[in-house]
N, C-alpha and C positions, 0 to 999 in steps of 0.2 A: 504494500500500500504506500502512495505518495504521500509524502508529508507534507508536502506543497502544494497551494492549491492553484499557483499560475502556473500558465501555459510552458508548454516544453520551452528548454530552450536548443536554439538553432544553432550549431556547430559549424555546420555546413562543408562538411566534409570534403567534396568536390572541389569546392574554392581556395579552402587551404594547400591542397593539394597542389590545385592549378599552380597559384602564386607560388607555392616551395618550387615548383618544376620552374617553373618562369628562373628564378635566384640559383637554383641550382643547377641544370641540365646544360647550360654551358660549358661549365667547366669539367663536370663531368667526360661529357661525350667530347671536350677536345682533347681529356686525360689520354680518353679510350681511345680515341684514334692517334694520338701520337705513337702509344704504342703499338699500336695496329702497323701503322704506316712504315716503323722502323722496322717491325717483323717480319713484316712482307718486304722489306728495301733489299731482304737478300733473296728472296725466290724474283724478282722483278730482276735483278741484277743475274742470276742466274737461264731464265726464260727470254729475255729482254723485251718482256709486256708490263705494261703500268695498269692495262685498264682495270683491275679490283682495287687497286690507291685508288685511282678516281669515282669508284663504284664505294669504297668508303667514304669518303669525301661528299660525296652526292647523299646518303645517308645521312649522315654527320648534319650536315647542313639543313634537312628536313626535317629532324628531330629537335635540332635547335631553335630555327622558326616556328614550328610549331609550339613547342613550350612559351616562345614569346608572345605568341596571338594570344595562347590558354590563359598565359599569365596578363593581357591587355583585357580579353572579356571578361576575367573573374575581377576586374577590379571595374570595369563597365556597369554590368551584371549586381554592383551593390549598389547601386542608388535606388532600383526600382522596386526598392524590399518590402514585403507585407509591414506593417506597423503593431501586430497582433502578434508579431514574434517575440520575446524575450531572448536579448543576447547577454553574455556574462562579462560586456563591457557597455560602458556608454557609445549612443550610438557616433558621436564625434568620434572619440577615442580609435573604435571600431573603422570608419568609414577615413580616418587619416592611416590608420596604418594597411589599411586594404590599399588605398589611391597609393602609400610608399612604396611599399613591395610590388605590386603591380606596375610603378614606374621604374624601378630599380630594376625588375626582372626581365621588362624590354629593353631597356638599356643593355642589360649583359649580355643578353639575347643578340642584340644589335653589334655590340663589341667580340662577341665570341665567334657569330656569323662572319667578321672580316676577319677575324683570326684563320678563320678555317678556310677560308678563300686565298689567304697569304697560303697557306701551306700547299696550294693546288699549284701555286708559281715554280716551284724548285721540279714539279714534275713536269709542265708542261717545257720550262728550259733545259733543264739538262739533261743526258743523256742517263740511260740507267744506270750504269755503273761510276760514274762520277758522283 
């Protein structure tokens, strides 16, 4: 039995999510593909084919965009909120650090997507094994 007699409150599970993916999925997946890119540098060098570097990289780059939109709607996505919710912050408090994270996680999103297009330069110039 609830000991409370007001309405649930709204965690919003999804949006959290979103935004952590927004802050985090940059660095991550440019972690994962450096290493990717350097493991493969010696079957590329040995084959002399690049195109799974670039088929990483094409990946890389849509996972990282995509966490940036997740992370732009779920801060979108709060203004248009039921008013019948209770959440376990005020709804300022709540609705500034949604807009932060939301704008900090396109931003990294934005910063990590030219990161990972810089790294597409060394393969389209040089030859494999160099």
């Amino acid at each position: 039995m609830s000991a409370s007699t007001s309405p649930p409150v709204s965690h919003e599970p999804w949006r959290l999510a979103a935004l952590w993916a927004g802050l985090l999925t940059g660095a991550l997946v440019w972690l994962f593909l450096l290493q990717y890119n350097y493991t493969l540098s010696y079957v590329a060098c040995e084959t002399g084919r690049t195109w799974f570097m670039h088929v990483g990289i094409g990946i890389a780059l849509i996972a990282v965009a995509t966490a940036g939109v997740l992370a732009w709607r779920a801060g979108q996505s709060s203004r248009g909120e039921a008013d019948d919710i209770t959440h376990p912050l005020s709804d300022e408090t709540r609705l500034r650090r949604t807009d932060w994270m939301s704008l900090t996680g396109v931003g990294l999103s934005i910063l990590f997507v030219l990161v990972i297009l810089a790294m597409e330069v060394p393969l389209l110039v040089l030859k494999e094994c160099q």
